[in-house]
mmCIF file as gemmi writes it, N, C-alpha and C atoms, coordinates in Angstrom:
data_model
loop_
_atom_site.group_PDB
_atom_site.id
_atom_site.type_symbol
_atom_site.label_atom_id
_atom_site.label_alt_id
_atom_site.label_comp_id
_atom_site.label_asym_id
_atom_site.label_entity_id
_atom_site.label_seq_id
_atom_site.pdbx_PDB_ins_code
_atom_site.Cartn_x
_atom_site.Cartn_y
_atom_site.Cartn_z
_atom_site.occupancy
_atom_site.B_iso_or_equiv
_atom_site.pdbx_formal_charge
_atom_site.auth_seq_id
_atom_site.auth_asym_id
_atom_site.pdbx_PDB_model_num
ATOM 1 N N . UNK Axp A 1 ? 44.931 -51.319 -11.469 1 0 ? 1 A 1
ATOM 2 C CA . UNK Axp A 1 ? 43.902 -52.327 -11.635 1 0 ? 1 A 1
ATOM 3 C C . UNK Axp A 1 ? 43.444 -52.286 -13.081 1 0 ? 1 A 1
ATOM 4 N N . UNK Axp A 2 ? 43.388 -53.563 -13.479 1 0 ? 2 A 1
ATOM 5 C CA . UNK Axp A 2 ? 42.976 -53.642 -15.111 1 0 ? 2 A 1
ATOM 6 C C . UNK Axp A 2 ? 41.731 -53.838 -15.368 1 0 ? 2 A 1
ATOM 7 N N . UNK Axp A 3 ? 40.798 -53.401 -16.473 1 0 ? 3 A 1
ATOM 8 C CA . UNK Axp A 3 ? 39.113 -53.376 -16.169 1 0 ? 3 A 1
ATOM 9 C C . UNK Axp A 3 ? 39.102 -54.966 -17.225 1 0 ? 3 A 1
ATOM 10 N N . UNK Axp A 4 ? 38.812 -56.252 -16.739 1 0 ? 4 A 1
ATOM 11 C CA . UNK Axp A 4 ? 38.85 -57.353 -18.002 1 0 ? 4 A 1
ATOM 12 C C . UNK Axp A 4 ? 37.338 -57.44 -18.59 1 0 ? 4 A 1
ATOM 13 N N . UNK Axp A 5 ? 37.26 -57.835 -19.81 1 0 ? 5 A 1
ATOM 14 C CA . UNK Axp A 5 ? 35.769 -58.389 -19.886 1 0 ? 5 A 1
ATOM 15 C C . UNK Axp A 5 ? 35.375 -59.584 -20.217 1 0 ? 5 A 1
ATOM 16 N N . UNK Axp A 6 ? 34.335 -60.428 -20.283 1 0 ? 6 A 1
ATOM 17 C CA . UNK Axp A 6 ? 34.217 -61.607 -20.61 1 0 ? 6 A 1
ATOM 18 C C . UNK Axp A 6 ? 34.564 -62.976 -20.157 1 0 ? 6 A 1
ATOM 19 N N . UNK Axp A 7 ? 35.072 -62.748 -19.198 1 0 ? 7 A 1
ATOM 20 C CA . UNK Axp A 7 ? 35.745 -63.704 -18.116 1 0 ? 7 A 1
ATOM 21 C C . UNK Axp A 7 ? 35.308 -64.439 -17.493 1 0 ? 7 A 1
ATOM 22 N N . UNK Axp A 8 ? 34.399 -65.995 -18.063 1 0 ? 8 A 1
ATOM 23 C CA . UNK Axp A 8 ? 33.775 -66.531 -17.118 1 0 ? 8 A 1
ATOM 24 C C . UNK Axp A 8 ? 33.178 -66.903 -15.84 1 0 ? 8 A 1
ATOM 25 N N . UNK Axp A 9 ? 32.388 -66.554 -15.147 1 0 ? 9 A 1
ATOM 26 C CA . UNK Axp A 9 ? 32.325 -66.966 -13.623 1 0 ? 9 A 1
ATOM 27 C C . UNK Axp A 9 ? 32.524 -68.485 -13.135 1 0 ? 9 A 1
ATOM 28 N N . UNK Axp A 10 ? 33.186 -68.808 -12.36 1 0 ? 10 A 1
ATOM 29 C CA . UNK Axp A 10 ? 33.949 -70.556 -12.591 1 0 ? 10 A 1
ATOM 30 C C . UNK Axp A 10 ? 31.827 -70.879 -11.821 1 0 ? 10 A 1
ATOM 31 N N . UNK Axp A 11 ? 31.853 -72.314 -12.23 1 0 ? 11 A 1
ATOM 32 C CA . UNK Axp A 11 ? 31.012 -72.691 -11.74 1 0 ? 11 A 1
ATOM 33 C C . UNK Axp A 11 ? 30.692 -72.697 -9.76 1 0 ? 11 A 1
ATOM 34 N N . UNK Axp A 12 ? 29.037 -72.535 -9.571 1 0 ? 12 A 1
ATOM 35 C CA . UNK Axp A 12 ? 29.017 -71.977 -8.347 1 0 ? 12 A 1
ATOM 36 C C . UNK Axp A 12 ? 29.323 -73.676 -7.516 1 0 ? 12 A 1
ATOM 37 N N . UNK Axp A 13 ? 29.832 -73.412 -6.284 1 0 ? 13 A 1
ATOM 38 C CA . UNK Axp A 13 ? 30.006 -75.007 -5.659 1 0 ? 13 A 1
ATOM 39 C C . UNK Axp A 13 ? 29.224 -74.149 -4.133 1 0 ? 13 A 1
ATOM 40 N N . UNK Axp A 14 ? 28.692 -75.047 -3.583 1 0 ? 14 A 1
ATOM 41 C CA . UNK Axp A 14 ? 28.582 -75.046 -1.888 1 0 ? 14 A 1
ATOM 42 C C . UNK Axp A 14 ? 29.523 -75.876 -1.381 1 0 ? 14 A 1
ATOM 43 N N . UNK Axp A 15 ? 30.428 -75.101 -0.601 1 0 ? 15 A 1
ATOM 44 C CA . UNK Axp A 15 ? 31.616 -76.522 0.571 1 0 ? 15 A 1
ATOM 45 C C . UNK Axp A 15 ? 32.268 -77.244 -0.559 1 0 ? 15 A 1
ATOM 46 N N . UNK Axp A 16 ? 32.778 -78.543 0.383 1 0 ? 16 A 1
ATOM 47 C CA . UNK Axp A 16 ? 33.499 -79.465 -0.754 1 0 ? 16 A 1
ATOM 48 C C . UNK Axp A 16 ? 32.298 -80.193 -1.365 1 0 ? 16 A 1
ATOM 49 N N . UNK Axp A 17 ? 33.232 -81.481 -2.387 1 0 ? 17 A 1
ATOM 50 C CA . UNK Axp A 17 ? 32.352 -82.488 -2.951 1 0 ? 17 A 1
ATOM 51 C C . UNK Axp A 17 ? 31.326 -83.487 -2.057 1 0 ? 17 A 1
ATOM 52 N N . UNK Axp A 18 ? 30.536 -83.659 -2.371 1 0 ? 18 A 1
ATOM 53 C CA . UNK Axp A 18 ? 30.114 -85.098 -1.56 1 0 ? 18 A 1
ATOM 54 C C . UNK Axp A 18 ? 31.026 -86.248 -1.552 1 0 ? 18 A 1
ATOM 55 N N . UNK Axp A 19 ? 30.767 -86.771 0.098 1 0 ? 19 A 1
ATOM 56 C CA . UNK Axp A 19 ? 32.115 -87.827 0.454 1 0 ? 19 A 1
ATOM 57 C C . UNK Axp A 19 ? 31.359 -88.753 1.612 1 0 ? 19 A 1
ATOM 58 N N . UNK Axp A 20 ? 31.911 -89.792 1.906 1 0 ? 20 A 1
ATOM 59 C CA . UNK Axp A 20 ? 31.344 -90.62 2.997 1 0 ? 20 A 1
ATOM 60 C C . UNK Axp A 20 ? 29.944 -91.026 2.558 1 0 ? 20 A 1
ATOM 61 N N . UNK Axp A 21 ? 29.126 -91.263 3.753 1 0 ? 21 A 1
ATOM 62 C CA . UNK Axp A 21 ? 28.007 -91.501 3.308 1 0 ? 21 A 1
ATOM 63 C C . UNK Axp A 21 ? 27.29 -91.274 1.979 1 0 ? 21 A 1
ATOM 64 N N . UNK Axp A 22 ? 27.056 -89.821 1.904 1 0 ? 22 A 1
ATOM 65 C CA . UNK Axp A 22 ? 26.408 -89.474 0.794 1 0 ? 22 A 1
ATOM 66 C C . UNK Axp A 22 ? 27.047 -89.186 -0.227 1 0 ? 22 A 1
ATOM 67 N N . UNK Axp A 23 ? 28.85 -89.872 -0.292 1 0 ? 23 A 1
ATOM 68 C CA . UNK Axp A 23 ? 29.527 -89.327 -1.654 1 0 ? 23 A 1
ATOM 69 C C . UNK Axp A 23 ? 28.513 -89.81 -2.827 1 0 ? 23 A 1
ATOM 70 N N . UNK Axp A 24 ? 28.052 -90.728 -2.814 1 0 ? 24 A 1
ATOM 71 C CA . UNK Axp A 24 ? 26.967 -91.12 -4.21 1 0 ? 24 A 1
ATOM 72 C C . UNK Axp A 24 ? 26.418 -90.228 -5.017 1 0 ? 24 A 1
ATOM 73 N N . UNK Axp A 25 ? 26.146 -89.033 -4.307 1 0 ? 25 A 1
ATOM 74 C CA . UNK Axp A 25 ? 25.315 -87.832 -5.026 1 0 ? 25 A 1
ATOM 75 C C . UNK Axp A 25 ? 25.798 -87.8 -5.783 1 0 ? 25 A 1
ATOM 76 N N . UNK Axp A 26 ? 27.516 -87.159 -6 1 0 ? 26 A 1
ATOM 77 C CA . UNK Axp A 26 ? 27.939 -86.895 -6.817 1 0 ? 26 A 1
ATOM 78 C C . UNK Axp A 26 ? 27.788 -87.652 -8.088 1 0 ? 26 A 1
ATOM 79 N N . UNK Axp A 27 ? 27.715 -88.678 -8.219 1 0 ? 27 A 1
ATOM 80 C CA . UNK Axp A 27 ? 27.612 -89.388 -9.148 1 0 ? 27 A 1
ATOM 81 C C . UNK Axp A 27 ? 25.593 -90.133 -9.827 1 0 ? 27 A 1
ATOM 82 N N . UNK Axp A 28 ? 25.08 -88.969 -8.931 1 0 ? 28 A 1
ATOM 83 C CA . UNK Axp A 28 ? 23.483 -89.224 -9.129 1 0 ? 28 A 1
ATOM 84 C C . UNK Axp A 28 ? 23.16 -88.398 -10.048 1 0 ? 28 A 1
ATOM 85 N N . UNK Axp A 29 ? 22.83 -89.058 -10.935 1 0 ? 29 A 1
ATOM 86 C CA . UNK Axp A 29 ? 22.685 -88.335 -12.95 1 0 ? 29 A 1
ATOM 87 C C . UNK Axp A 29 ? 20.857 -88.203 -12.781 1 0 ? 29 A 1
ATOM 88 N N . UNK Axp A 30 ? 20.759 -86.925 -13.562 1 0 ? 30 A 1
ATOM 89 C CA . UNK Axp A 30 ? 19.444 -86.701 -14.316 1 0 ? 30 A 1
ATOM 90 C C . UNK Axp A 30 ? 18.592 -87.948 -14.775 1 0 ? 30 A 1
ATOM 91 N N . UNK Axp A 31 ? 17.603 -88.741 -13.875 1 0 ? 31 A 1
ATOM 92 C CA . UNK Axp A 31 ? 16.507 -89.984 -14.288 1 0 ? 31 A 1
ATOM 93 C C . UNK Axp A 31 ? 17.245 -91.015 -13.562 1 0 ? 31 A 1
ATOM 94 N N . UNK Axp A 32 ? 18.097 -90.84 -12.692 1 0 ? 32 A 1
ATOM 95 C CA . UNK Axp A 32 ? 18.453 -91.464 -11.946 1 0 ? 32 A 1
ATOM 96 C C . UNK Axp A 32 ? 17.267 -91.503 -10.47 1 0 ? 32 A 1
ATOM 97 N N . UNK Axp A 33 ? 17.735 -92.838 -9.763 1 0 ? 33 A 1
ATOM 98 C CA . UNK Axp A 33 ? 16.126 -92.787 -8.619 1 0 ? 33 A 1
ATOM 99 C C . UNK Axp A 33 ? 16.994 -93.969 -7.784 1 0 ? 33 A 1
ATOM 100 N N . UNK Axp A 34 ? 16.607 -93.543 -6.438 1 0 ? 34 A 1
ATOM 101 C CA . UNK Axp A 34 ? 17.08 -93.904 -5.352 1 0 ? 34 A 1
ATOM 102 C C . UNK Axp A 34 ? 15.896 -94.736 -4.873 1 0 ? 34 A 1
ATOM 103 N N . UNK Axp A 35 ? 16.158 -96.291 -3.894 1 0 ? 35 A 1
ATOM 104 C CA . UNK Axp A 35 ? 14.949 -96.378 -3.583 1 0 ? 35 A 1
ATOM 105 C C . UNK Axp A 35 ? 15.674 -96.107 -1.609 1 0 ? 35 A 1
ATOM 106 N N . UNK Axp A 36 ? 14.952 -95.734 -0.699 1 0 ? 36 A 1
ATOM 107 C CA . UNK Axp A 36 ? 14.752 -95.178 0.547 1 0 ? 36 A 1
ATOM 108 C C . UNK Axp A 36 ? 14.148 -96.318 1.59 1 0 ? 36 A 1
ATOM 109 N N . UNK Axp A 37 ? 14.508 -96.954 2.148 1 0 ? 37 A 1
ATOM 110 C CA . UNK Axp A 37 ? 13.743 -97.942 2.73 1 0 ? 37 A 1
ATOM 111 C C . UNK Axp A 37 ? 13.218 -97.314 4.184 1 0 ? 37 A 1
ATOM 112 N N . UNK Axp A 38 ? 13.897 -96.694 4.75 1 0 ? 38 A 1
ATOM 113 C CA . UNK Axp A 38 ? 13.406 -96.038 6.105 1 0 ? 38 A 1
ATOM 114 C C . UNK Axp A 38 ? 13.183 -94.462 6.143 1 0 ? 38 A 1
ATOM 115 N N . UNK Axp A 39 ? 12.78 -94.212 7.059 1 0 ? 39 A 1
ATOM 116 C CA . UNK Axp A 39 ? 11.99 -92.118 7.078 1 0 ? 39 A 1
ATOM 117 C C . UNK Axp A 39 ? 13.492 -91.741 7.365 1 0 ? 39 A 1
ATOM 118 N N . UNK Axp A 40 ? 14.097 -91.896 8.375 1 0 ? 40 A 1
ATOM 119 C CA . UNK Axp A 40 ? 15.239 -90.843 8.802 1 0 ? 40 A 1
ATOM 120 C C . UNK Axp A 40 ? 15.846 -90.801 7.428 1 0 ? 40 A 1
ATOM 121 N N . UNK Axp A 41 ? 16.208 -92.181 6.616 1 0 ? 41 A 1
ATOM 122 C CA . UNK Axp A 41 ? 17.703 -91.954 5.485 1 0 ? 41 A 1
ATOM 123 C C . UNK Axp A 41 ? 17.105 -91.242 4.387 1 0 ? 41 A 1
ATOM 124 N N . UNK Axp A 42 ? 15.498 -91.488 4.396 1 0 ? 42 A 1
ATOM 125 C CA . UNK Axp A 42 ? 14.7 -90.566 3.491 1 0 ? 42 A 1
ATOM 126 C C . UNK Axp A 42 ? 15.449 -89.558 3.987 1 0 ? 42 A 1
ATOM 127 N N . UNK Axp A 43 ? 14.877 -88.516 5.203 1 0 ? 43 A 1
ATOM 128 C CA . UNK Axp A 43 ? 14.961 -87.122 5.604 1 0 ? 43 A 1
ATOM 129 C C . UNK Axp A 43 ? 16.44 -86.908 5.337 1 0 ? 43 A 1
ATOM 130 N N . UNK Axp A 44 ? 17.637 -87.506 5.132 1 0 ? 44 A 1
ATOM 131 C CA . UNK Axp A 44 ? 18.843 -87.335 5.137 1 0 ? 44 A 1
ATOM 132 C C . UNK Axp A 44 ? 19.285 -87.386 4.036 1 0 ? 44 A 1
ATOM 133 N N . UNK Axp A 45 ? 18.878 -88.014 3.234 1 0 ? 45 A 1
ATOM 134 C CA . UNK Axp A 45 ? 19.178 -87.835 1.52 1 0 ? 45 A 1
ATOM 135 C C . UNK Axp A 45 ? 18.413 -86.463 1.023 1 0 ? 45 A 1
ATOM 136 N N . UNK Axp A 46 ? 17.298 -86.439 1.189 1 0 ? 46 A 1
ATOM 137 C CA . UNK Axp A 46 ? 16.544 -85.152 1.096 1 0 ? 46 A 1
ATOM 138 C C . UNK Axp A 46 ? 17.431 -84.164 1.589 1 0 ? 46 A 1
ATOM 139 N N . UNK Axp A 47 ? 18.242 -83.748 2.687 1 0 ? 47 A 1
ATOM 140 C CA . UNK Axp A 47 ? 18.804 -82.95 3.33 1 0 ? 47 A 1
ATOM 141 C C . UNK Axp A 47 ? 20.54 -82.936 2.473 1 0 ? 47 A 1
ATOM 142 N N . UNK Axp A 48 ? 20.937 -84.095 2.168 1 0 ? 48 A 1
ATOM 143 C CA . UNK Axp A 48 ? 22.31 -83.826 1.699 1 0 ? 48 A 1
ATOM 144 C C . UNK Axp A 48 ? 21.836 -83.517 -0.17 1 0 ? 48 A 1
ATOM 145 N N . UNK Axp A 49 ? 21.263 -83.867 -0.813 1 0 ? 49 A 1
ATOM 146 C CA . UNK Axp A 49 ? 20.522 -83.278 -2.092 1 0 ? 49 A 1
ATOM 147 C C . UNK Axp A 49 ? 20.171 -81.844 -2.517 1 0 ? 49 A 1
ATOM 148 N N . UNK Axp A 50 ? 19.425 -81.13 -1.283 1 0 ? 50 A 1
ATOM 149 C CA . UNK Axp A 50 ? 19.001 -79.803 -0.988 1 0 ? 50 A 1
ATOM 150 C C . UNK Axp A 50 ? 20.4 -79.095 -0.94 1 0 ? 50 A 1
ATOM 151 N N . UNK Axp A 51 ? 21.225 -79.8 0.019 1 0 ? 51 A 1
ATOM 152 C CA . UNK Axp A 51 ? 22.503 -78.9 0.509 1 0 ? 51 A 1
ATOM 153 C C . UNK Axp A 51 ? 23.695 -78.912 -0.628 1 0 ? 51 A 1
ATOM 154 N N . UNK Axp A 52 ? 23.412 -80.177 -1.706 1 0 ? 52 A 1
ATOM 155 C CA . UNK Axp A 52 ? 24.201 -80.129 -2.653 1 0 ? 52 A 1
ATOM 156 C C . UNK Axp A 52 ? 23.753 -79.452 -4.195 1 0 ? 52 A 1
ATOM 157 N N . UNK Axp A 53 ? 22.37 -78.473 -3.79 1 0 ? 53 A 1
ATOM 158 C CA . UNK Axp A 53 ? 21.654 -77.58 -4.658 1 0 ? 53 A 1
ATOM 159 C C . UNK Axp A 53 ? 21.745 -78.879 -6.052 1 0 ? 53 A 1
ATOM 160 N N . UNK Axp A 54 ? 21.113 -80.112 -5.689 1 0 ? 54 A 1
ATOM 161 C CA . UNK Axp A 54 ? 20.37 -81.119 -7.259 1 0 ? 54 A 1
ATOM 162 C C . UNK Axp A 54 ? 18.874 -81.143 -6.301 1 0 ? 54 A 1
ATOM 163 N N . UNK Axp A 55 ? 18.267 -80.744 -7.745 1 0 ? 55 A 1
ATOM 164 C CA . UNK Axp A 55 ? 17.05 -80.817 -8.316 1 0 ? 55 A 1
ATOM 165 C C . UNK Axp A 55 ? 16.322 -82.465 -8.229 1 0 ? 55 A 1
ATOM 166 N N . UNK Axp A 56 ? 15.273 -82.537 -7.347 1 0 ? 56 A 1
ATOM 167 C CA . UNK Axp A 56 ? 15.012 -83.794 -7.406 1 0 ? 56 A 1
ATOM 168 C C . UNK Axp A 56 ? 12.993 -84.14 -7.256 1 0 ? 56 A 1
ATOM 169 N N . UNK Axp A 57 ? 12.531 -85.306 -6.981 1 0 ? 57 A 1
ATOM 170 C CA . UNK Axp A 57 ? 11.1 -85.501 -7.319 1 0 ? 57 A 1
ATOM 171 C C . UNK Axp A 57 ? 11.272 -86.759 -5.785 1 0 ? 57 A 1
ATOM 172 N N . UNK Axp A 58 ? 10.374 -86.479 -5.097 1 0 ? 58 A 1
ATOM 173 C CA . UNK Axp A 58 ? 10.112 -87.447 -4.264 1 0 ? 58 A 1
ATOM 174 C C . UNK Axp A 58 ? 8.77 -88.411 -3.99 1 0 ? 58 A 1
ATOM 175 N N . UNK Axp A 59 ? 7.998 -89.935 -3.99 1 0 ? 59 A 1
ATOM 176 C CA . UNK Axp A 59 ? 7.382 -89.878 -3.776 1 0 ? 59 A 1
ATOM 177 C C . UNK Axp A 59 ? 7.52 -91.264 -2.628 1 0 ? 59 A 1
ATOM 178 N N . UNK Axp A 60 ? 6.179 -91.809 -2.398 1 0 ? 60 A 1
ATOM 179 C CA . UNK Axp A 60 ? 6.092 -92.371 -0.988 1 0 ? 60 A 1
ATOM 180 C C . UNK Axp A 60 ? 5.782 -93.593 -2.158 1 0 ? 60 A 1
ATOM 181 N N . UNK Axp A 61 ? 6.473 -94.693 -2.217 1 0 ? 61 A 1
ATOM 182 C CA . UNK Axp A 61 ? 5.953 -96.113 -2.759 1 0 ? 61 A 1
ATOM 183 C C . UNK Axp A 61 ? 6.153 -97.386 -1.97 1 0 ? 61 A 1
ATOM 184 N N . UNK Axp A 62 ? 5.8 -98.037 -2.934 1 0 ? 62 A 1
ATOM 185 C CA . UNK Axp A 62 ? 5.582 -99.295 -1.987 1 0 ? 62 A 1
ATOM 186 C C . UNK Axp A 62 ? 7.486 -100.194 -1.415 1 0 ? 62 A 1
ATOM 187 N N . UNK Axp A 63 ? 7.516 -100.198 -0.226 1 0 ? 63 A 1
ATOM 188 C CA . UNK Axp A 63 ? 8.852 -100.86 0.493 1 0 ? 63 A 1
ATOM 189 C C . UNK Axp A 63 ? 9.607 -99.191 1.012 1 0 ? 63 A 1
ATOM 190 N N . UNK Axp A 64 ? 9.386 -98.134 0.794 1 0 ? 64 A 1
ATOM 191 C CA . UNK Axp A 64 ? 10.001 -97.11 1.111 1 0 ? 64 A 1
ATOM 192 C C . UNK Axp A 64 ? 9.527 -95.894 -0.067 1 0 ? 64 A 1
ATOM 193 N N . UNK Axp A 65 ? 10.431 -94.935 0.568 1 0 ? 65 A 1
ATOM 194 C CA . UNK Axp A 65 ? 10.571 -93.729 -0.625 1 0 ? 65 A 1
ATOM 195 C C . UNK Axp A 65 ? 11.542 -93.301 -1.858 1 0 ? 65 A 1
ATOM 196 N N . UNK Axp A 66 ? 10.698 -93.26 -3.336 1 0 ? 66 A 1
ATOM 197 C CA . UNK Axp A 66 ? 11.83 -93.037 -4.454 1 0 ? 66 A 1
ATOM 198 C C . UNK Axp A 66 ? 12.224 -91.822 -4.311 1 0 ? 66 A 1
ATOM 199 N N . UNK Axp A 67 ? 13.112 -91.514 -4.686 1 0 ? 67 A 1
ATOM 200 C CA . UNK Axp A 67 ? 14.07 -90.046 -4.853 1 0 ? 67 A 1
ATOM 201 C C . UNK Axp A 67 ? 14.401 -90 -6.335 1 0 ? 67 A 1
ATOM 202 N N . UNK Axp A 68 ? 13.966 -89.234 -7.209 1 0 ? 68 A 1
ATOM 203 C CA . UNK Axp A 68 ? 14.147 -89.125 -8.649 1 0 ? 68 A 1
ATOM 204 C C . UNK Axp A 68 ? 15.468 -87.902 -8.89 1 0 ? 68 A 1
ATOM 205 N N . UNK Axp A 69 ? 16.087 -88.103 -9.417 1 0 ? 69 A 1
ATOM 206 C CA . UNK Axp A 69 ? 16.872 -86.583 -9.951 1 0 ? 69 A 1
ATOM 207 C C . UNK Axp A 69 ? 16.106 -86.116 -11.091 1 0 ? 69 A 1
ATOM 208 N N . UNK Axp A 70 ? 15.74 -84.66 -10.715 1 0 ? 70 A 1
ATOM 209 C CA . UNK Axp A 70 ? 14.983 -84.112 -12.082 1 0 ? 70 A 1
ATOM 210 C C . UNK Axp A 70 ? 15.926 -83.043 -12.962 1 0 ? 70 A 1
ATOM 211 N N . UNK Axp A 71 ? 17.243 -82.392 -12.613 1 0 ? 71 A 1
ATOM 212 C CA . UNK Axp A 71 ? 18.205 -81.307 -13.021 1 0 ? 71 A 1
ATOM 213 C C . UNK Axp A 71 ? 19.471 -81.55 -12.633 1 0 ? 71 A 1
């Protein structure tokens, strides 16, 4: 066994990419904002966001809920 040093750690992933429904994430950039028209797709974007570890800002406005990317 060889001792290496300096060897990057590859970036961390959870599971695969986002696909189907919520493939969009992937492509949801920093000041980017979602608008949410109903509670469940709220609670489900909230839930596939969390699970895809992005950083985000939520608030309650008028016609539904925004979803901000903050990281």
């Amino acid at each position: 066994m060889k001792i290496e040093k300096n060897i990057p750690l590859p970036a961390e992933t959870r599971g695969r990419p986002p696909s189907g429904k919520y493939g969009w994430v992937s492509d949801f950039e920093v000041g980017d904002s979602v608008l949410i028209e109903d509670e469940k797709n709220y609670h489900l974007t909230r839930y596939a966001l969390h699970h895809y570890n992005i950083k985000y800002r939520s608030h309650k406005v008028e016609g539904g809920w925004r979803i901000w990317r903050t990281q």
